[in-house]
N, C-alpha and C positions, 0 to 999 in steps of 0.2 A: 153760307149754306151750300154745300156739294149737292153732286148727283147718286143716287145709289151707288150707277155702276164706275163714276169716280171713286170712291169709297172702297170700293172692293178694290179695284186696280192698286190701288194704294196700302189699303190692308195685305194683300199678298205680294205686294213686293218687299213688305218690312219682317213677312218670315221665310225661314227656309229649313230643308230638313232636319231634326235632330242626331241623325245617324243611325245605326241598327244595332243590335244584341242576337243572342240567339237564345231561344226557349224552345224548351220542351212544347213538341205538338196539342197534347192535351192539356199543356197553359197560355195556348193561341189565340183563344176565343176572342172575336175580339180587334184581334192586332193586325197591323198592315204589314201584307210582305212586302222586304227590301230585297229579295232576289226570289229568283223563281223557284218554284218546288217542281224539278223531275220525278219521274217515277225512276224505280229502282229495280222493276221489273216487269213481267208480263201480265195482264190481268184481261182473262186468264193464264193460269201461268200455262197451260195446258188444254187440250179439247175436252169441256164438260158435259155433262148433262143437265139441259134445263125440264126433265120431267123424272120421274116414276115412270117406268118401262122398262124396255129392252131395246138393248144395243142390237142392229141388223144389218148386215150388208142390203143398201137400199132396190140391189138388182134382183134380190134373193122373194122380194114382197108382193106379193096381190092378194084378195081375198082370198080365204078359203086354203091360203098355204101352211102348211105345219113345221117351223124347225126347232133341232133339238138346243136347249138351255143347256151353253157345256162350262157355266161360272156366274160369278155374279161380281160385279165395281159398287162399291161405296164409299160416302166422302172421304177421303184419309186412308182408304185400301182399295186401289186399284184392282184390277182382274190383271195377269200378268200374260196370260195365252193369247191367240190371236185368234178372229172369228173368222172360219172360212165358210165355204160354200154350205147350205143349207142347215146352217149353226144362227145361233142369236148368246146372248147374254144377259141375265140382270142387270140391269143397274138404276141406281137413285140418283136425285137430284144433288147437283153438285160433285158426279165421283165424275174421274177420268174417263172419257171414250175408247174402250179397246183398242189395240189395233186389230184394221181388220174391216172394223166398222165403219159406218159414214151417216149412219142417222139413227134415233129413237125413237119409238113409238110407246106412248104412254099403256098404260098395264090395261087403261077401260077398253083399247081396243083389239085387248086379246083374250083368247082362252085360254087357261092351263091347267093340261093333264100330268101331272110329274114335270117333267124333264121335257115335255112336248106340248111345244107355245103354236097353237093356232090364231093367226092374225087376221084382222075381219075389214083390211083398208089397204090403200097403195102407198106407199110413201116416195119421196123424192130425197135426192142425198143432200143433210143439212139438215133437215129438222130435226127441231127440239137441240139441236149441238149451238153450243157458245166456245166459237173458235179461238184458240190461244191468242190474246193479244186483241181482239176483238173491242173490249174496252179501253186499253189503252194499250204502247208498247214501253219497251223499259227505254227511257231517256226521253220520252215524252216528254214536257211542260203542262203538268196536272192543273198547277194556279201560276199567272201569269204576277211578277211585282206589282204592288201596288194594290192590290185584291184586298180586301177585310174580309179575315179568316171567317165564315159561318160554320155551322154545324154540317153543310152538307161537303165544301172547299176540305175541312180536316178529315170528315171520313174518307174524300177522296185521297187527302193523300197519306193518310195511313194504309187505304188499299195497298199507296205505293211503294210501304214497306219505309215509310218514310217518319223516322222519329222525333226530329226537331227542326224548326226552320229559324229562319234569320229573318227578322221582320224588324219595324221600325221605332227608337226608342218612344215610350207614353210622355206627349206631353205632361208637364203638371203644372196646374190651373191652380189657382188659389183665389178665393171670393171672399169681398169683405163687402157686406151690406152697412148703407150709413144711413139715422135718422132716427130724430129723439121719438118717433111716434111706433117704433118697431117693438115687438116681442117674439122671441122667438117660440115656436110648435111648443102649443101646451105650456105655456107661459099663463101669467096670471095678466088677463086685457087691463089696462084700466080705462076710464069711463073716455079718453083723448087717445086710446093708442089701438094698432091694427096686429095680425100676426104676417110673421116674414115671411113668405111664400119666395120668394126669390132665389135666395140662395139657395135652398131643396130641391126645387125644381129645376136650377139651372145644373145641380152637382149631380141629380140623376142624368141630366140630359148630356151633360160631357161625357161624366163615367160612362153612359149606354154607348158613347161614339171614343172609345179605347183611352181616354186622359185619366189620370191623377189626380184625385180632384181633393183638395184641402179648404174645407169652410174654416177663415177667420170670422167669423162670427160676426157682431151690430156692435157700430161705433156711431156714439152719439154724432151729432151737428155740432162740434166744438172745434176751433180751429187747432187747438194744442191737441186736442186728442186724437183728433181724426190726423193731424199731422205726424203724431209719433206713432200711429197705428198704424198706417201708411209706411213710414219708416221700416219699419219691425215687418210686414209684409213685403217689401223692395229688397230687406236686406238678404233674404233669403233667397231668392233670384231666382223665382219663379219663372215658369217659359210664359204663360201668360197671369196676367193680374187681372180682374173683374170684379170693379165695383160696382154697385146699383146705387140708383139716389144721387142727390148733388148734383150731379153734373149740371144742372141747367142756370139760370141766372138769378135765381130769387138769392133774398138778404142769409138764407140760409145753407144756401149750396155752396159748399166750402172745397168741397174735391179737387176742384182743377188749382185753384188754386195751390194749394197743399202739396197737389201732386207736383206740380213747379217748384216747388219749396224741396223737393225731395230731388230736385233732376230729373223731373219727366219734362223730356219735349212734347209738346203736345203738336197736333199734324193738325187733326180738323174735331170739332165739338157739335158740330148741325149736319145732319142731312135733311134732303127734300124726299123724306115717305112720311108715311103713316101706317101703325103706330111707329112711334120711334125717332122721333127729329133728334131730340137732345143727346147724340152718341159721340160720344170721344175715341179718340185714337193718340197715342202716346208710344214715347218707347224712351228706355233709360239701360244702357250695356244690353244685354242680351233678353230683358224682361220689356212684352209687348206690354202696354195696360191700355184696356178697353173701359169706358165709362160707359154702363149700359143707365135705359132711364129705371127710374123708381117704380112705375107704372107695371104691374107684374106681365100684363101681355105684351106692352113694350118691350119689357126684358127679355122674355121668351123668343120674342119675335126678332126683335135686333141679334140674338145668342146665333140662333137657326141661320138667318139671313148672312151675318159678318163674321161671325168666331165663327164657326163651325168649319167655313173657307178654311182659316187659318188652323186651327187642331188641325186638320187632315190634312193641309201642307207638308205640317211640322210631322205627319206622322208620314210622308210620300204618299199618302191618298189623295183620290179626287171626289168631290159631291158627285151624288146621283144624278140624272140628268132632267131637267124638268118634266112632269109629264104634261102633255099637252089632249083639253079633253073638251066636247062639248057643254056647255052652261046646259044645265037643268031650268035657270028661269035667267030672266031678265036683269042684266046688269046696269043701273043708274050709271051717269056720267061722273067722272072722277074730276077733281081741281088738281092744282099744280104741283104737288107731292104723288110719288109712285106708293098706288097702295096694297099690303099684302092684306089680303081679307081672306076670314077666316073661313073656311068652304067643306062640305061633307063629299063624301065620294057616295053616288046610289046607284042602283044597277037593275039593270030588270031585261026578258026576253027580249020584249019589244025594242029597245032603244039602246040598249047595252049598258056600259058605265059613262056616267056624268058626275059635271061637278054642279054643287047645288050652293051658292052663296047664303051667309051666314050676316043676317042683318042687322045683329049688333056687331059695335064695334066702338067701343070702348074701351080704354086702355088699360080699366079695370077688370073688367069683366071677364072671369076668368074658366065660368063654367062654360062660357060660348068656346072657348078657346081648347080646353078639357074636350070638348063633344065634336072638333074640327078634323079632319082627317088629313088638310092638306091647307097652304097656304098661295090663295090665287093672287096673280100680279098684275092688277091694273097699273097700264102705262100711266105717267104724265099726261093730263090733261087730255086722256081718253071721252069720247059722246057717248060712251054708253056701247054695251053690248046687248044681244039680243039674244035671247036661247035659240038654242041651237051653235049656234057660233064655237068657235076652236079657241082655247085661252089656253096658259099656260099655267102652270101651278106647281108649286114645292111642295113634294109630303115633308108633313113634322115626323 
């Protein structure tokens, strides 16, 4: 039996990037940049207007001053004249700043008679203008490599006039659940068998973090079967392979072995956490295979903890960075496995955000896990913590 963080060292040294493509920006979602996304231009490309008002020469203004309206800027048609002394201009939000001009004053703080804008404030030169380049300039670095594109990284850099990037190819994951007591979703139970939660959960959980995900489906506890099943999953040379089930040493756990019968070297089969001990690690040519446990929050919890490293290797990503937050209540003393326990995040005036432990923990129990926000890390043979206290924690 290893250490967690033996486990991980180990686990990432056995992947490495798959290389890049290029896609279309609005089918980025999602994906890790392999190079940086520049802007391509200026934003603004030009001095705007952030109000409804009038463009002023700023030296031109104090209460009670009146100058003549001699045009008017809106988004997509500028004013072309220039504003001199005792002059203003329309303009809307988002059109070009005259020349001429150097600040705006919105429309509530004026009067107008015709063509004759009485202003009822001082202004100083710059307001209300958003200076060309302000947001960013053109050759900027909008998103740095390695970033996972969200919705807010694409609109930035479509600001930047920017239509496809080059990011890193989607792992593809293939999951094959074993065990004569499985049904799959909406299956018919019988009176000895469970429904597969496993593979579901684990295909939404890669697909949401950019992989390929291909459910092979439940293979009995048969050595021939789960052997040519296995087979027929290796041949296709998956970036990684994820089995649930077997892995451990009862009369019925046939995986590791099978999987040696296929050419999987296998690395290590035990870790020291909880949930999760019975985890394998394997590799046969270019295909990783991970043996996660049977156990659905095992599974879950092993996928988060150790694959999830690995996907975002293979895709040039990194994990998010733990957050680290004070207990909500009191943490018991942990034994000699690292435990991830399943914790809520709460928040209030008084005390801010905490993390609140979650005191089942079971390896079945799945709506504890369902209602968790984050995953906290009791050390090795930790006494105990105490609220209040700083811990660390993984969001799921």
């Amino acid at each position: 039996m290893i250490s967690v963080d033996e486990a991980l060292e180990r686990i990432l040294k056995s992947v490495r990037p798959l290389g890049s493509e290029r896609v279309a920006l609005a089918e980025a979602a999602r994906r890790v940049l392999a190079e940086d996304v520049c802007a391509k231009l200026f934003n603004p490309a030009f001095d705007v207007s952030a109000m409804d008002g009038y463009a002023v020469r700023a030296e031109d203004v104090q209460p009670g001053v009146t100058l003549r309206m001699i045009g008017a800027s809106q988004a997509g048609a500028g004013f072309d004249g220039t504003v001199g002394p005792g002059q203003c201009a329309r303009i809307f939000t988002g059109a070009p700043v005259p020349s001429g001009a150097d600040a705006v004053i919105m429309q509530e703080e004026t009067r107008a008679e015709g063509d004759a804008i009485t202003f009822e404030c001082d202004v100083a030169p710059g307001r209300s203008i958003r200076f060309r380049g302000e947001d960013f300039g053109q050759g900027d670095v909008l998103v740095a490599a390695g970033a996972a594109l969200d919705p807010r990284k694409i609109a930035l850099a479509a600001a930047g006039n920017v239509a496809d990037v080059a990011v890193s190819v989607r792992p593809r994951v293939a999951l094959l659940a074993t065990g004569d007591e499985l049904v799959a979703p909406g299956g018919v139970v019988g009176p000895d068998q469970i429904v597969a939660s496993n593979s579901v959960g684990l295909g939404a959980f890669f697909t949401g973090h950019g992989a390929q995900v291909r459910d092979l489906g439940i293979v009995a506890d048969d050595r021939d079967v789960l052997g040519d099943a296995l087979g027929r999953a290796l041949a296709e040379k998956p970036d990684i392979l994820l089995t649930t089930g077997g892995a451990s040493v009862g009369e019925h756990d046939f995986v590791q072995d099978m999987l040696k019968a296929n050419g999987v070297d296998i690395d290590f089969w035990r870790i020291a956490m909880r949930p999760g001990k019975p985890l394998m690690l394997g590799r046969t040519g270019k295909t990783v295979v991970f043996g996660l446990p049977g156990n659905p929050v095992s599974a879950l919890v092993t996928a988060r903890i150790f694959v999830l490293p690995a996907v975002l290797k293979m895709m040039g990503g990194t994990l998010p960075a733990a957050l680290y937050l004070p207990l909500a209540e009191d943490l018991p003393p942990n034994g000699p496995r690292r435990h991830f326990m399943r914790g809520r995040l709460v928040s209030d005036a008084e005390r801010g955000t905490q993390v609140e432990p979650i005191r089942q923990t079971d390896s079945g129990h799945l709506s504890s896990l369902a209602s968790a926000d984050v995953l906290i890390v009791q050390d090795e043979n930790c006494s105990g913590k105490a609220r209040g206290e700083i811990i660390a924690a993984h969001l799921l």
